[in-house]
C-alpha positions in Angstrom: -70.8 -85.3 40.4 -73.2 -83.4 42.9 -72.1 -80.3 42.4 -72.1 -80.8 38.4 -75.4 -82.2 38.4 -77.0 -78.9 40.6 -74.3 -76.2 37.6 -76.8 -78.1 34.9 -80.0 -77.4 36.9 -78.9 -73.9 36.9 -77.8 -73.7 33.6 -81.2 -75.1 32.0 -82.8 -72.6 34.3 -81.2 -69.8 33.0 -82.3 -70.6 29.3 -85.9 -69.6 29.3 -88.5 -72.1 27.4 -86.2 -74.6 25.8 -84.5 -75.4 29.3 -87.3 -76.4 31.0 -88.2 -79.2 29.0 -87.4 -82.7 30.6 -84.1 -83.7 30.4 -82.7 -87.6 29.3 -80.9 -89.4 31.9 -77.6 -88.1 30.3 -78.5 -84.5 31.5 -79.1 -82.9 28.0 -82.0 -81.3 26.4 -84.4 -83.5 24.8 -84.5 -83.6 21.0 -88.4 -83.4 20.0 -89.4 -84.2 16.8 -91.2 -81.0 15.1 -93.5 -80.2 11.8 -93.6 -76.8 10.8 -97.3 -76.4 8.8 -98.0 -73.5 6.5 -94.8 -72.4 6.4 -93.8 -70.0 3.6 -90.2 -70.9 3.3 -87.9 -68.1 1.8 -85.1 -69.9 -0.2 -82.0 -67.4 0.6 -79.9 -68.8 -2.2 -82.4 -67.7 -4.9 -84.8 -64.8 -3.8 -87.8 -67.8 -4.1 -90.5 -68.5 -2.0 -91.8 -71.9 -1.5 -95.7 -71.4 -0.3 -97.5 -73.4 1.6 -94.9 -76.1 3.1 -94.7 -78.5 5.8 -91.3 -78.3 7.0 -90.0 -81.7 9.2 -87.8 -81.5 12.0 -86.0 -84.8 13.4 -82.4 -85.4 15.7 -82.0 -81.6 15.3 -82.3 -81.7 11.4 -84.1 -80.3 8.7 -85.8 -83.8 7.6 -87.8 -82.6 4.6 -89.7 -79.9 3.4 -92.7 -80.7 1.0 -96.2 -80.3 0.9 -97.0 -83.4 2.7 -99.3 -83.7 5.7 -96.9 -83.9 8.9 -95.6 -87.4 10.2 -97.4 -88.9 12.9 -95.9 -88.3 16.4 -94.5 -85.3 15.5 -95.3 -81.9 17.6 -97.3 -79.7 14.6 -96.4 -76.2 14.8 -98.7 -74.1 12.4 -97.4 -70.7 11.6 -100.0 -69.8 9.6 -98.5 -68.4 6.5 -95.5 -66.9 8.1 -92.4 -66.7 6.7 -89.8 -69.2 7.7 -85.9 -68.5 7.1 -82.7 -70.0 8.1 -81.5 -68.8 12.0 -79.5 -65.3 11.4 -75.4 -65.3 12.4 -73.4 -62.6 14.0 -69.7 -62.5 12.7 -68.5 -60.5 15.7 -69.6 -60.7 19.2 -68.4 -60.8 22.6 -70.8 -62.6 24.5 -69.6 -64.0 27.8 -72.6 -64.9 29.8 -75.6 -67.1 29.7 -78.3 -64.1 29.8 -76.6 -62.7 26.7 -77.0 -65.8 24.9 -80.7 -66.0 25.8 -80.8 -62.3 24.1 -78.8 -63.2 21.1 -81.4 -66.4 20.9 -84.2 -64.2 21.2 -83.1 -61.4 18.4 -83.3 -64.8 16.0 -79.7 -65.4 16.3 -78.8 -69.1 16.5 -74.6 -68.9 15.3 -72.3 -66.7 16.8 -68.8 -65.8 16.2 -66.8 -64.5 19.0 -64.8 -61.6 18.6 -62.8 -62.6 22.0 -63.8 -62.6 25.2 -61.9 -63.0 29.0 -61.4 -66.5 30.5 -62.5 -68.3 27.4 -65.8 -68.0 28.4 -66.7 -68.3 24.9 -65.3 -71.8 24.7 -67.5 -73.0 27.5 -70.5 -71.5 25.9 -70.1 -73.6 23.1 -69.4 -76.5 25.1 -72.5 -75.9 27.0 -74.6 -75.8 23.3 -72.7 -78.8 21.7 -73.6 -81.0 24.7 -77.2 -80.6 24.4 -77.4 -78.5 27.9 -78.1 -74.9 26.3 -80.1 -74.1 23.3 -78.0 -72.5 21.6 -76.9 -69.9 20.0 -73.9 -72.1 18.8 -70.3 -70.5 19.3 -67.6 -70.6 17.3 -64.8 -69.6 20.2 -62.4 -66.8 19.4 -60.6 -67.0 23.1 -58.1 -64.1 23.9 -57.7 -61.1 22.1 -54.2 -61.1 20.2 -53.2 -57.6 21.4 -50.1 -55.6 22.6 -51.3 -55.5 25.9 -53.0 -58.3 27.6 -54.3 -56.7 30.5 -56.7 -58.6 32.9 -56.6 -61.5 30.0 -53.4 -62.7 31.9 -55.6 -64.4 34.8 -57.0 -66.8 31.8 -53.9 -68.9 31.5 -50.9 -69.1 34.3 -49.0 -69.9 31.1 -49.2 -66.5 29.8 -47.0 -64.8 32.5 -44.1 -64.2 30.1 -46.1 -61.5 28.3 -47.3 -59.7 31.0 -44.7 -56.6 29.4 -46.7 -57.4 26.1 -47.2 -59.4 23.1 -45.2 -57.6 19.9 -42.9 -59.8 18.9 -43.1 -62.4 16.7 -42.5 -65.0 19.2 -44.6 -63.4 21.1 -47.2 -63.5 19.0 -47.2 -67.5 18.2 -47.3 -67.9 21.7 -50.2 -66.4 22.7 -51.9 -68.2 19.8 -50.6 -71.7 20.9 -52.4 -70.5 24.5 -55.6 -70.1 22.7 -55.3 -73.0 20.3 -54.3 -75.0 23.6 -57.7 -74.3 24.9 -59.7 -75.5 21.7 -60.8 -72.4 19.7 -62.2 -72.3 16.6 -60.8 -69.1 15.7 -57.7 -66.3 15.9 -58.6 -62.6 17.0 -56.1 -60.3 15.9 -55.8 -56.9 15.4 -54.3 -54.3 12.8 -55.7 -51.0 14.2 -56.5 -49.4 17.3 -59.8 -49.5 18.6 -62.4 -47.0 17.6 -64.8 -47.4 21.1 -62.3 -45.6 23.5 -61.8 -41.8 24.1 -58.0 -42.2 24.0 -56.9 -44.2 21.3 -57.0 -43.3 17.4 -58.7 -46.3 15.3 -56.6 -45.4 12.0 -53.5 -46.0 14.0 -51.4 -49.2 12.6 -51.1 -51.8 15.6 -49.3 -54.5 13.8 -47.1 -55.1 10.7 -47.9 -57.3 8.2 -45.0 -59.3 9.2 -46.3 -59.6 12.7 -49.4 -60.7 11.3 -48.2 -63.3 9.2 -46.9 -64.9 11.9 -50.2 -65.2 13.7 -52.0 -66.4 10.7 -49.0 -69.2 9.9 -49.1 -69.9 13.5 -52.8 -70.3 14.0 -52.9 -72.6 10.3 -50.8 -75.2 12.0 -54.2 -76.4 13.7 -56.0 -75.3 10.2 -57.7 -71.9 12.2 -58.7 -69.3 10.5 -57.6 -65.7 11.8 -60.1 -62.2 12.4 -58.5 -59.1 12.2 -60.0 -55.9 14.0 -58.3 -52.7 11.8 -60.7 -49.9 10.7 -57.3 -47.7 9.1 -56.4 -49.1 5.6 -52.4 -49.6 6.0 -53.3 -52.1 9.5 -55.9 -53.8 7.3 -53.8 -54.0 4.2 -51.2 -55.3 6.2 -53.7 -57.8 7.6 -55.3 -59.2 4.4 -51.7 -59.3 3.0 -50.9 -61.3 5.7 -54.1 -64.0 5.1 -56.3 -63.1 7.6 -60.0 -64.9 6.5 -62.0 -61.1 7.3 -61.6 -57.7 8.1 -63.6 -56.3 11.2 -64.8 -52.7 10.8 -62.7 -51.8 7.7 -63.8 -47.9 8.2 -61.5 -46.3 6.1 -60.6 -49.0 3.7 -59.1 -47.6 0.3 -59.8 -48.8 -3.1 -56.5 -50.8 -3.3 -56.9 -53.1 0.2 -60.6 -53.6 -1.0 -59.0 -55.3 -4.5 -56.8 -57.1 -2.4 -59.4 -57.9 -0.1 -61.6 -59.2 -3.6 -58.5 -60.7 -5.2 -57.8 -63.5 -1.5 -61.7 -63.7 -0.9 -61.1 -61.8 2.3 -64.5 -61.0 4.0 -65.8 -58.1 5.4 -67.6 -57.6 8.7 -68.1 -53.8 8.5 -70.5 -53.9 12.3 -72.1 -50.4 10.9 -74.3 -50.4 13.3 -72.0 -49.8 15.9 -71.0 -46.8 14.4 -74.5 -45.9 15.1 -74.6 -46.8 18.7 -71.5 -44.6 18.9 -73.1 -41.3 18.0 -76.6 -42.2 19.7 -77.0 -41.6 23.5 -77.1 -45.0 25.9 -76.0 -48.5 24.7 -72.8 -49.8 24.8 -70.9 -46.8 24.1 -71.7 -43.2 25.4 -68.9 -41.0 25.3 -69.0 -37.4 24.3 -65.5 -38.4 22.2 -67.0 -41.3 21.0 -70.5 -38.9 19.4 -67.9 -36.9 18.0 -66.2 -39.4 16.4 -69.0 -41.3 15.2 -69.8 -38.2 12.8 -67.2 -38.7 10.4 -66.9 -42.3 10.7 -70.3 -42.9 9.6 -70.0 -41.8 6.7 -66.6 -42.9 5.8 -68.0 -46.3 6.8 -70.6 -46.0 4.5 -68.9 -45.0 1.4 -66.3 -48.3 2.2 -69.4 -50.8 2.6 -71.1 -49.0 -0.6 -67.4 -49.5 -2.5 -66.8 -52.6 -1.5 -70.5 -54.0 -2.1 -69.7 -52.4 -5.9 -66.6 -54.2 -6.0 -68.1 -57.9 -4.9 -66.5 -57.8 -1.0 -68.3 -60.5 0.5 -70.1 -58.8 3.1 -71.2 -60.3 6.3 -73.3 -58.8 9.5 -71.7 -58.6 13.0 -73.2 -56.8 15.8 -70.0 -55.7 17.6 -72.4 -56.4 21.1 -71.6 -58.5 23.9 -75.8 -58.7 24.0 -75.8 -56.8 27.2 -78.9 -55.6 28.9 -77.9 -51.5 27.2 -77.0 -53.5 24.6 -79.1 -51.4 21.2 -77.9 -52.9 18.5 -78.9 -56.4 16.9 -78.0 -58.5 13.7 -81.3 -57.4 12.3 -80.6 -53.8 12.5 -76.9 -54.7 10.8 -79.5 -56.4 7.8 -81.8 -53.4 7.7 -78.8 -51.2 7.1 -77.2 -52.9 4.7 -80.5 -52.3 2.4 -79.8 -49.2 3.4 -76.0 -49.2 1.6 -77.1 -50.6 -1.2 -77.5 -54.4 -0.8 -81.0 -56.0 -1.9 -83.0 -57.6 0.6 -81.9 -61.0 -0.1 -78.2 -59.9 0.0 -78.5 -58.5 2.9 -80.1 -61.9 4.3 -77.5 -63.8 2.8 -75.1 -61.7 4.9 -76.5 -63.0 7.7 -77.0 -66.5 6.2 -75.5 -68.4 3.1 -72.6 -65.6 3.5 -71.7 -66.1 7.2 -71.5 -69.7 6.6 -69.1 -70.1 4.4 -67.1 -67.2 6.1 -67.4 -69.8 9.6 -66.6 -72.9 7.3 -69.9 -74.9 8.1 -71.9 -74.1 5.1 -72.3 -77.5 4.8 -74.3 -77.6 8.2 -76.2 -74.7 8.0 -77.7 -71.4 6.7 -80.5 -72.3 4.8 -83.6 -74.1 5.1 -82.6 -76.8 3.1 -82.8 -81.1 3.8 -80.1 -82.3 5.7 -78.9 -79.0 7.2 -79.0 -78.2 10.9 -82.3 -77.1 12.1 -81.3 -73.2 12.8 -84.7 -71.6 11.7 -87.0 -68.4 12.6 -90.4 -67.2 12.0 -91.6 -63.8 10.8 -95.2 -62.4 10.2 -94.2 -60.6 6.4 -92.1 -61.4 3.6 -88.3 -59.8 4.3 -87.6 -60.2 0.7 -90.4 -57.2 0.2 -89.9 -55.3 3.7 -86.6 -56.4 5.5 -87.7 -54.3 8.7 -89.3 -58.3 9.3 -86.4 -59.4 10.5 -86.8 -57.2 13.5 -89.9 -58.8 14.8 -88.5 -62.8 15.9 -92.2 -65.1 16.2 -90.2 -68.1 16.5 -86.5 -69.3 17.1 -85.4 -73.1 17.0 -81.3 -73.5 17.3 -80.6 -76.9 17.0 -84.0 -78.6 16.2 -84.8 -76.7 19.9 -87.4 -74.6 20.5 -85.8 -71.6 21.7 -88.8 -68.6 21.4 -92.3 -69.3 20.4 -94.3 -66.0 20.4 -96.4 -67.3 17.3 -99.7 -66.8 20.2 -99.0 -63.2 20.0 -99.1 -62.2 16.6 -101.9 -64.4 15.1 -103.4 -63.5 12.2 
């Protein structure tokens, strides 16, 4: 009990602001009991703005948002006019490590989906967040990668020494998903493609059939989880929306008919465009002279598919494809900004990263909007996205979880 009592110390350290508030004799983060003053709220559903609201926050809720003075005992926050939205989401990430949670909290990310990581360090992460001892961002827990080769993934689980010559068969297959379903996740990562971020491997290139993906999907429903499926080449991401898979990751060379497929199941689509940026720019997570080259004409095949596939009513969602590193470059609000870019309206683009990414995660009935009775996942900006989305880049506040989590307000008043 020692030693887990001095692991929480540390991990509270490691949080920034909203771990070093007092903790309860149970070793989590106190709850406080916020008002939000002033507070232009931007209603992601509809494209309104509610001026001028006082905006309650109790046992990690949204309590009410009205026009009411703030309840007594409650900590008043003013923003002054600023512009309050739900918390942004990021479809695919691979963060592993506390200080690229605190990143992904301070970009104004408060949900994350993990796009695998080793160890299922991802699970403990959310752990860590649903007991109270992180702030957040909360983690919806992909585990290990379904792939051919395992690689170093083999030291997560003694179980998983019968694949160590590789995971292609069927059988194969169900058993490295029972492995990650035997640790808890909330989600299957599979693949139909090979990867487009290393020198050596070609991303159109078919991975799995859509036979081998069925039996991931049918294997991951018997414990109702939903599957991912990395693929950027259209016959691996037909085969994989064929097959059920809830989205498509990338989806760079997506044709006309596996986007009407895609339309026709309510398959989503996490394009991660930016990435395809970091690619071809110098620095960041990639920087390969391969990789720049390549990046040249994926760009824009990626975005004639997001353009095609925004036409065609796709559900599009954001994703960073970044495990938040310190080279990391690329954040959930430059995925929004782009998506303005391609086409999408402002408040599509949010809803993306909102309303959109709920549902796609299955807890739209917890969070993504400022809204009574919904998680309190909120953040601050100085202007109105809806009229300049470039906002979104600039984070004044961040509460995950009815937590505070950033407060810069001090350094942007008006």
């Amino acid at each position: 009990m020692r030693t887990l009592s001095v692991c929480i110390v540390l991990l509270l350290a490691a949080v920034g602001p909203a771990g070093a508030q007092e903790r309860d004799p149970g070793g989590t983060l106190p709850q406080p009991f916020l008002a939000l003053t002033h507070a232009n709220v931007v209603d992601v559903r509809t494209g309104r703005i509610l001026a001028d609201r006082t905006v309650v926050l109790r046992n990690g809720l949204i309590e009410s948002i009205g026009a009411a003075p703030p309840p007594a005992g409650a900590r008043v926050i003013d923003l002054r006019g600023r512009y309050l939205l739900p918390g942004l989401m990021d479809a695919h990430t691979h963060i592993d490590n506390l200080a690229a949670a605190r990143r992904a909290l301070e970009s104004g990310v408060t949900t994350v989906r993990s796009a695998s990581v080793g160890s299922f360090k991802d699970v403990s992460l959310r752990d860590l967040v649903r007991g109270g001892f992180l702030a957040g961002p909360d983690m919806l827990a992909a585990g290990l990668f379904v792939s051919p080769d395992l690689g170093e993934s083999l030291l997560a689980d003694p179980t998983l020494g019968p694949l160590v010559t590789g995971v292609r068969s069927p059988t194969q297959l169900r058993q490295l998903v029972r492995v990650n379903l035997d640790h808890g996740v909330d989600v299957i990562k599979t693949r139909g493609t090979e990867r487009a971020g290393l020198p050596n491997t070609d991303p159109r290139q078919q991975t799995y059939t859509e036979a081998e993906l069925r039996a991931v999907v049918d294997e991951a429903a018997t414990k109702d989880v939903p599957v991912l499926a990395h693929a950027h080449g259209d016959e691996g991401a037909y085969a994989a929306v064929a097959a059920g898979v809830r989205s498509i990751e990338h989806g760079t060379y997506l044709s006309d008919s596996t986007l009407a497929l895609m339309v026709k199941k309510g398959t989503f689509l996490v394009p991660t465009y930016s990435t395809l940026l970091d690619l071809g720019a110098p620095g960041g997570d990639y920087d390969d002279p391969v990789l720049t080259i390549r990046a040249g004409h994926m760009i824009p095949r990626m975005q004639a598919t997001v353009r095609k596939a925004h036409g065609m009513g796709v559900k599009l969602v954001t994703g960073g494809d970044t495990s938040y590193g310190p080279e990391s470059i690329t954040r959930i609000s430059h995925e929004i900004a782009n998506f303005v870019l391609l086409g999408l309206t402002p408040l599509e683009a949010l809803q993306g990263a909102t309303t959109l990414a709920a549902e796609l995660f299955r807890i739209e009935r917890r969070t993504g909007a400022v809204e009574a009775g919904l998680e309190a996942d909120l953040i601050a900006v100085e202007g109105n996205p809806l009229e300049d989305i470039r906002a979104v880049q600039d984070v004044l506040l961040v509460i995950s979880n009815g937590r505070i989590a950033l407060d810069r307000l001090a350094f942007a008043r008006k």
